[in-house]
DRENDO-1510 file (C-alpha; in Angstrom, 1 decimal, always signed):
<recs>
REC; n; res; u; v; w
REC; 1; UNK; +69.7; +75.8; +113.3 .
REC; 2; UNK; +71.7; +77.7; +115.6 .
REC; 3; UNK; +72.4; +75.8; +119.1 .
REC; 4; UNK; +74.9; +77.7; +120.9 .
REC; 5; UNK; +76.0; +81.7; +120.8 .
REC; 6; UNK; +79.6; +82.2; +121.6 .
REC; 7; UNK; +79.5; +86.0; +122.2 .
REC; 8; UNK; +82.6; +88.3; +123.8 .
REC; 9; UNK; +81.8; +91.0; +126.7 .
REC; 10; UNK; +83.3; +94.1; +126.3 .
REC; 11; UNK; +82.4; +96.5; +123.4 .
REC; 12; UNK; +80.4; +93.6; +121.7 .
REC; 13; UNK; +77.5; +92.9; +124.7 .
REC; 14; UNK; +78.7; +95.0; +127.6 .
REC; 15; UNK; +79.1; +99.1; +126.7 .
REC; 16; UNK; +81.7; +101.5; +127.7 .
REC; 17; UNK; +79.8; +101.9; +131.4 .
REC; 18; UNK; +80.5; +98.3; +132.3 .
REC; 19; UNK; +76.5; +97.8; +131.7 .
REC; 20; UNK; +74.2; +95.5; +129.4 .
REC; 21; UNK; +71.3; +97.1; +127.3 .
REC; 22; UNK; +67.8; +96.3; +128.4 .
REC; 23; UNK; +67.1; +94.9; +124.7 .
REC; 24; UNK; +70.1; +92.6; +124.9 .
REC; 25; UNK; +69.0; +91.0; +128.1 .
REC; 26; UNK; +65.4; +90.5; +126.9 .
REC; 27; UNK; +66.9; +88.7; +123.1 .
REC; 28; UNK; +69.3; +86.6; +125.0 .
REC; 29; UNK; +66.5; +85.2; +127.8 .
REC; 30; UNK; +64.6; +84.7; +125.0 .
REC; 31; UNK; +66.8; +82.7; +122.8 .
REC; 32; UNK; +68.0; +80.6; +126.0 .
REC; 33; UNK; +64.6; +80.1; +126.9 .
REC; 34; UNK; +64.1; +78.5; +123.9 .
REC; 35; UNK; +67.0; +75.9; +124.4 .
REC; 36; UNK; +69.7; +77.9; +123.0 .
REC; 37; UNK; +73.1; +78.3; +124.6 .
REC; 38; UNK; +74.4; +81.7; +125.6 .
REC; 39; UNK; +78.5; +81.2; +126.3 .
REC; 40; UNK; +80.0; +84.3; +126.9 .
REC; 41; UNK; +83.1; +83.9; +125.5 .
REC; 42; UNK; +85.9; +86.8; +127.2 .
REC; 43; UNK; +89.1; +87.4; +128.3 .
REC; 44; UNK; +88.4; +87.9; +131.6 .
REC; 45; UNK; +87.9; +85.3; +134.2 .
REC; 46; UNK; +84.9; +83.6; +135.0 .
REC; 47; UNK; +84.2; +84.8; +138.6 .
REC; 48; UNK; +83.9; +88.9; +137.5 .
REC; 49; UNK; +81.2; +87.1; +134.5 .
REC; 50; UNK; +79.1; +85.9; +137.6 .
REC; 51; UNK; +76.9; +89.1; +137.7 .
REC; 52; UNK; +75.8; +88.9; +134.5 .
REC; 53; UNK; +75.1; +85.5; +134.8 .
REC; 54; UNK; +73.0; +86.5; +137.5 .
REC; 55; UNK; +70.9; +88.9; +135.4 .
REC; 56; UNK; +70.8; +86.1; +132.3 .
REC; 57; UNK; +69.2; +83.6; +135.1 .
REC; 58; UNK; +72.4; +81.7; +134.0 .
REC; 59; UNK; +74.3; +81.8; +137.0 .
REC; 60; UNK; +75.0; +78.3; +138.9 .
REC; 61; UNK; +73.1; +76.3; +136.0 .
REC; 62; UNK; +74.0; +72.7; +135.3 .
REC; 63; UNK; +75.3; +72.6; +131.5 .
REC; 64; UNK; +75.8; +75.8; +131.0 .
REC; 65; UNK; +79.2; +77.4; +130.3 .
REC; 66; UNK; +81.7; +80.3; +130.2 .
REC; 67; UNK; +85.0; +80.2; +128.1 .
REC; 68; UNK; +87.5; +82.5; +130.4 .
REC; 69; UNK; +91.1; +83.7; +129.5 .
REC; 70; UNK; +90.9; +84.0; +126.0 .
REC; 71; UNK; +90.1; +80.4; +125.6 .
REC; 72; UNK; +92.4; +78.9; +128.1 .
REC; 73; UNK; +89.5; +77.8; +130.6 .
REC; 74; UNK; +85.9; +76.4; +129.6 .
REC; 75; UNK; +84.3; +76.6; +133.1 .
REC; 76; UNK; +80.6; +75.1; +133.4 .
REC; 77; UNK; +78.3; +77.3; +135.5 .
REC; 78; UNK; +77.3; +74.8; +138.0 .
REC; 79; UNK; +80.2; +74.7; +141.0 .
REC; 80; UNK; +82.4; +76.0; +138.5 .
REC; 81; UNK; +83.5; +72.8; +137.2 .
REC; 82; UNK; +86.6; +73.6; +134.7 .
REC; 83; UNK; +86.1; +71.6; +131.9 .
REC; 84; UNK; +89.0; +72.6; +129.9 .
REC; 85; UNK; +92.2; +74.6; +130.9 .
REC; 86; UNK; +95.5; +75.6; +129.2 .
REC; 87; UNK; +98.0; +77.5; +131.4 .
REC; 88; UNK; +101.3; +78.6; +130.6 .
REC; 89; UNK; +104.6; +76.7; +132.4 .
REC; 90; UNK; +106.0; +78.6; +135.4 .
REC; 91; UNK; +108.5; +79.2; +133.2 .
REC; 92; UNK; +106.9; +80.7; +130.3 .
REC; 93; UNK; +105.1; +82.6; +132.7 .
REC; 94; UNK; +108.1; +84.3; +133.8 .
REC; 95; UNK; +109.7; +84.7; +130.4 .
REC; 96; UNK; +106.9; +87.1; +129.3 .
REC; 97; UNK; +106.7; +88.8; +132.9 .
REC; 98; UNK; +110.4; +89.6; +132.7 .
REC; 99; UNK; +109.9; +91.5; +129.6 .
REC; 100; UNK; +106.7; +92.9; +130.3 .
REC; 101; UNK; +107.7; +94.1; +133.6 .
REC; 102; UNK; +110.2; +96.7; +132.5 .
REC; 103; UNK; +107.8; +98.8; +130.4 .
REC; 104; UNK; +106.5; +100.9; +133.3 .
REC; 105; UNK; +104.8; +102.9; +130.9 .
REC; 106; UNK; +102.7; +99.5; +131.0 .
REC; 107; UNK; +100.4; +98.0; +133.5 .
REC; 108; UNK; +100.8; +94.2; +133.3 .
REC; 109; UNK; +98.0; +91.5; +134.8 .
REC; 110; UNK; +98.4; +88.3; +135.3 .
REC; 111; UNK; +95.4; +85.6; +135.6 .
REC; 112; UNK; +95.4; +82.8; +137.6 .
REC; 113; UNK; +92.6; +80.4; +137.8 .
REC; 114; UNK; +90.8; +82.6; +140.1 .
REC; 115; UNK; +92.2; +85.8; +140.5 .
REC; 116; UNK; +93.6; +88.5; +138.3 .
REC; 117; UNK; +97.0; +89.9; +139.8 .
REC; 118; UNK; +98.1; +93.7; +138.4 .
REC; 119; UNK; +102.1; +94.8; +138.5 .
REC; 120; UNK; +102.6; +98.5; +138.0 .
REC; 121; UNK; +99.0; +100.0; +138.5 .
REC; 122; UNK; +97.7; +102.8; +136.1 .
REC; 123; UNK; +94.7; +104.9; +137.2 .
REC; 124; UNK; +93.5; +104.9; +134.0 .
REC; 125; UNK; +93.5; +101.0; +133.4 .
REC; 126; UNK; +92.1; +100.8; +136.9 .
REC; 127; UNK; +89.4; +103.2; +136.3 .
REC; 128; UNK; +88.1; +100.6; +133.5 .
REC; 129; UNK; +88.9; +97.2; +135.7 .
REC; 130; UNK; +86.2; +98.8; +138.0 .
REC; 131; UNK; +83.8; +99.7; +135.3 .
REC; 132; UNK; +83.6; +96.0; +134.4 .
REC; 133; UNK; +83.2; +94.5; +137.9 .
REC; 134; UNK; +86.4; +93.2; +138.1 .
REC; 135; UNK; +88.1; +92.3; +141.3 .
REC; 136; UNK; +92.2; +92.4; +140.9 .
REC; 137; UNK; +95.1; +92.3; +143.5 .
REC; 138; UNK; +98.2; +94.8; +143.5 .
REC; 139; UNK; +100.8; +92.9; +142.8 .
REC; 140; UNK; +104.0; +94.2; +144.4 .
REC; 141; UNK; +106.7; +91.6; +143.4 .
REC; 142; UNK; +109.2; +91.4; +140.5 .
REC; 143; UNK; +109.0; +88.2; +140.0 .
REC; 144; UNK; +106.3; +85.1; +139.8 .
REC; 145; UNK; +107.7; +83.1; +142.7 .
REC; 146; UNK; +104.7; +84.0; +144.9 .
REC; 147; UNK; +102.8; +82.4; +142.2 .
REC; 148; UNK; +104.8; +79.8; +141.6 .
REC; 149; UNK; +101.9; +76.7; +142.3 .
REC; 150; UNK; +99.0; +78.6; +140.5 .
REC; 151; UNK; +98.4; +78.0; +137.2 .
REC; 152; UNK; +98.8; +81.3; +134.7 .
REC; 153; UNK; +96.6; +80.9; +131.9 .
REC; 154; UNK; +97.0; +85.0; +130.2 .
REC; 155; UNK; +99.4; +87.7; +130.8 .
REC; 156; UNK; +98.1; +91.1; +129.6 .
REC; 157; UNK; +99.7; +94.4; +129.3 .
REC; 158; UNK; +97.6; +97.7; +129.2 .
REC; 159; UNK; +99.2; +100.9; +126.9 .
REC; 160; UNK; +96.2; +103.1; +125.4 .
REC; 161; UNK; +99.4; +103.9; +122.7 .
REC; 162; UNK; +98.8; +101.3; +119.9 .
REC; 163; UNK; +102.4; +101.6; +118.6 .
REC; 164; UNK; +103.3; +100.7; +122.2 .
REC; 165; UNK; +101.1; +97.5; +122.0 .
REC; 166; UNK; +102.4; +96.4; +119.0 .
REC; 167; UNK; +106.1; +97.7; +120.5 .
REC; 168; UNK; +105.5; +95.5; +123.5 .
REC; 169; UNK; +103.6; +92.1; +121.2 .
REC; 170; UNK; +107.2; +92.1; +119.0 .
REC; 171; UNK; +109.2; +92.4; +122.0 .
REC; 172; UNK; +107.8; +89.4; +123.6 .
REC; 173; UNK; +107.2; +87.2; +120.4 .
REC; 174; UNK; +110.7; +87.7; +119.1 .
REC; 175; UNK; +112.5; +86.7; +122.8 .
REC; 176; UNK; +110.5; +84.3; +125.2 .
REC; 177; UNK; +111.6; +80.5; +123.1 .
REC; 178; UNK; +108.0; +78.8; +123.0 .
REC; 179; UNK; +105.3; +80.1; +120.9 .
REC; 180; UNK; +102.3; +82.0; +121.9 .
REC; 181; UNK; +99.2; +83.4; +120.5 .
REC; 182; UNK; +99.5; +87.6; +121.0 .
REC; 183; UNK; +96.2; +89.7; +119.9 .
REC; 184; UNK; +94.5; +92.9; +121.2 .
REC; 185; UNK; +91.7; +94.2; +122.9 .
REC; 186; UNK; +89.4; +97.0; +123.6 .
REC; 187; UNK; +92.0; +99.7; +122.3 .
REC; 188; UNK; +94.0; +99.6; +125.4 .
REC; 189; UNK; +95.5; +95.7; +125.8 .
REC; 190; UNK; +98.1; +93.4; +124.5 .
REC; 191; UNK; +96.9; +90.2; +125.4 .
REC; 192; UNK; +99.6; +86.9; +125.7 .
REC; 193; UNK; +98.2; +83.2; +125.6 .
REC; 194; UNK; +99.8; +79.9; +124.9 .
REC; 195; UNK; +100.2; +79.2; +120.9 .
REC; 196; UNK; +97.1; +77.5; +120.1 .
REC; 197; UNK; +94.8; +78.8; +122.8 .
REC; 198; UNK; +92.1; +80.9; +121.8 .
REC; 199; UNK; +88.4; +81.9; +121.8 .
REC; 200; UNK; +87.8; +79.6; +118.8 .
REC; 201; UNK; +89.6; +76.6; +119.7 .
REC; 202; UNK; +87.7; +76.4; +123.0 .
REC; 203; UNK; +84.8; +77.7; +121.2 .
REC; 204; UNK; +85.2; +74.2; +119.4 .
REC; 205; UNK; +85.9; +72.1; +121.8 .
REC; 206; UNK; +83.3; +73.0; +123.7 .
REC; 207; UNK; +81.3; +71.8; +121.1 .
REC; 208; UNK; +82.3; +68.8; +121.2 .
REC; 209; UNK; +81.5; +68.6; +124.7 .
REC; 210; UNK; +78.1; +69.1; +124.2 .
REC; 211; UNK; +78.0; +67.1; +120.6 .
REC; 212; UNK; +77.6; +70.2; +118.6 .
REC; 213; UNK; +79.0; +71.5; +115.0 .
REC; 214; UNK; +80.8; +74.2; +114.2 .
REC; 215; UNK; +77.9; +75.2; +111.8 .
REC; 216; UNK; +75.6; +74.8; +114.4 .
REC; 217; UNK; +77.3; +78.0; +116.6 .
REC; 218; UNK; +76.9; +81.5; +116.2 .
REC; 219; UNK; +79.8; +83.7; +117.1 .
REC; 220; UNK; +79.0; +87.5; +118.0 .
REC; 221; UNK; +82.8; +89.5; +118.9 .
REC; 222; UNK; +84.2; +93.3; +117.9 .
REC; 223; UNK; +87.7; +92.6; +118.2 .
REC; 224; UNK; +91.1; +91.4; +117.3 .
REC; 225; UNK; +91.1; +88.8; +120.0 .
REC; 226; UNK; +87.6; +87.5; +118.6 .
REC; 227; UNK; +89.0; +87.0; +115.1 .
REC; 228; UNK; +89.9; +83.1; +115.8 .
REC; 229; UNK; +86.5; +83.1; +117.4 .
REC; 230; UNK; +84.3; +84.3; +114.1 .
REC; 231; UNK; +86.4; +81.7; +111.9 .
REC; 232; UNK; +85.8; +78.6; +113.6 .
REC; 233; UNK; +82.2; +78.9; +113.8 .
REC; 234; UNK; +79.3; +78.8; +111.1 .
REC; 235; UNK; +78.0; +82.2; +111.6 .
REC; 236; UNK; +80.2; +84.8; +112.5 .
REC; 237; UNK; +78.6; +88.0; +113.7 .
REC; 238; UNK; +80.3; +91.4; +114.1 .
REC; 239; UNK; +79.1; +94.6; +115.8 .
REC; 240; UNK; +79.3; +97.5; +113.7 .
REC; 241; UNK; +82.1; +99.5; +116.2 .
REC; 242; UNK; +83.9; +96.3; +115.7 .
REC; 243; UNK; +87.4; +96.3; +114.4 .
REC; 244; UNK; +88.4; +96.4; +110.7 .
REC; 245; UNK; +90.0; +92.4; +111.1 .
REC; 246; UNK; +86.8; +91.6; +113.4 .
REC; 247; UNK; +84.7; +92.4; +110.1 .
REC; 248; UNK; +86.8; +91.6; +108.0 .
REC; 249; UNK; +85.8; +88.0; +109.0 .
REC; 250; UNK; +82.6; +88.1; +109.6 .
REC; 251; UNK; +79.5; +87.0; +107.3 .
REC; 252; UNK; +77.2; +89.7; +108.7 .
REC; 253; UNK; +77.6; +93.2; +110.6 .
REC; 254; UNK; +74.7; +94.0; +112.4 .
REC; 255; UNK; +73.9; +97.4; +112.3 .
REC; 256; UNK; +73.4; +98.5; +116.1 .
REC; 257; UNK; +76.2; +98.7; +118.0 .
REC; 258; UNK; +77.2; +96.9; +121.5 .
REC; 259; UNK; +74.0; +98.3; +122.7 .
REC; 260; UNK; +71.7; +96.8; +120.3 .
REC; 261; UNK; +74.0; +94.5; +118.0 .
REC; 262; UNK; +73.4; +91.4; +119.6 .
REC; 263; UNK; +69.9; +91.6; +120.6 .
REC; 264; UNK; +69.8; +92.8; +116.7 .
REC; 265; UNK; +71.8; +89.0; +115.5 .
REC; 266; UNK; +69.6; +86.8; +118.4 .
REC; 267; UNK; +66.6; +88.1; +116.5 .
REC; 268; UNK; +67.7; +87.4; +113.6 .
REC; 269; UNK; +68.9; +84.2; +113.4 .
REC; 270; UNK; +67.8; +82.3; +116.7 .
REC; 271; UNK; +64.5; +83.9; +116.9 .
REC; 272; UNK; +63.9; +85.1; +113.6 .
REC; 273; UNK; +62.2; +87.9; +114.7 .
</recs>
């Protein structure tokens, strides 16, 4: 019996217009109606995840959660009470700023518990920050110093070149000293978290949390950064735009797409409609 659904945002729930299908809202009210969990489970923060909340009737519950940052913050939904957080060091921090910060073919944002700072605006990354509901701040500095008391828990560069992704992923990988955990995202991002934080290690712990299995947890992602996501869990459900790794380890690819796809998987196997 499935008892919570992990699920990423973009291309897997929320389409290319920033917006959520009709039929997705209706499966996932459903399934949480009948004492199911719905955790989105995203690389953004929690605060731009508060509309949709909203339109789930999930926003300011009690025991009720997001996983933010690629797994480096579980936040419940209730006076956002962080339940888990992994941030980099200042100076880790810095070590992959430096780097990324001369690639000005690059934008480069940097998330903090609550906001999401961006060095080296592009129009075309901003553009799709806006589409998502996302609130950033221009960040004008070339260094972290402002930052220096706020947590970082993700440092993401944006190139829509995927050889300049992966350029920019072996570049930081082979010179910061400390290990981190590099994936991509929705075709545009290189995405930089501690070694050993992701979507499926939070996906886990929150589990634990709440005193439930791994098999008991259905996964729903499209993406590179949702691989560690679909492994941890019992049911791992793809999209079918998802990525060739995304399906590659997945048990089931529903056949609608991030319009329909996980209305298609709620019904399924939570509802078994």
């Amino acid at each position: 019996m499935i008892k919570i659904i992990v699920s990423d945002l973009d291309e897997t729930l929320v389409g290319p217009d920033g917006n959520v299908s009709e039929e997705n809202i209706e499966a996932i009210k459903k399934a949480t109606q009948k004492g199911v969990k719905f955790v989105p489970n995203t690389g953004r923060g929690f605060e731009s995840v508060q509309p949709l909340l909203e339109t789930l009737g999930l926003k300011g519950k009690a025991n009720e959660f997001v996983i933010s940052y690629n797994g480096g913050v579980i936040v419940e939904n209730q006076n956002f009470d962080v339940i888990q957080a992994n941030a980099f060091s200042f100076e880790q921090a810095t070590q992959i700023f430096d780097i990324t910060k001369q690639h000005l073919e690059n934008s480069t944002h940097i998330y903090t518990l609550n906001d999401v700072y961006v060095f080296n605006e592009v129009e075309e990354d901003n553009e799709y920050i806006r589409s998502r509901g996302v609130r950033t701040i221009r960040f004008e500095h070339d260094n972290l110093d402002t930052l220096k008391d706020e947590p970082i828990f993700k440092i993401i560069t944006m190139n829509p070149d995927f050889n300049k992704r992966k350029q920019i992923k072996a570049e930081v990988l082979d010179k910061v000293n400390f290990e981190v955990n590099a994936t991509f995202s929705s075709d545009r991002y290189t995405e930089f978290n501690l070694k050993g934080v992701d979507k499926g290690q939070a996906t886990l712990e929150l589990g634990r949390h709440l005193g439930i299995k791994a098999d008991e947890i259905m996964a729903l992602g499209d993406n590179n950064n949702d691989v560690a996501m679909l492994k941890s869990v019992g049911l791992p459900v793809v999209v079918s735009n998802a990525s060739a790794s995304a399906k590659a380890n997945a048990k089931y690819i529903v056949k609608g797409n991030y319009e329909t796809g996980v209305a298609e998987a709620i019904n399924k196997f939570v509802l078994g409609e």
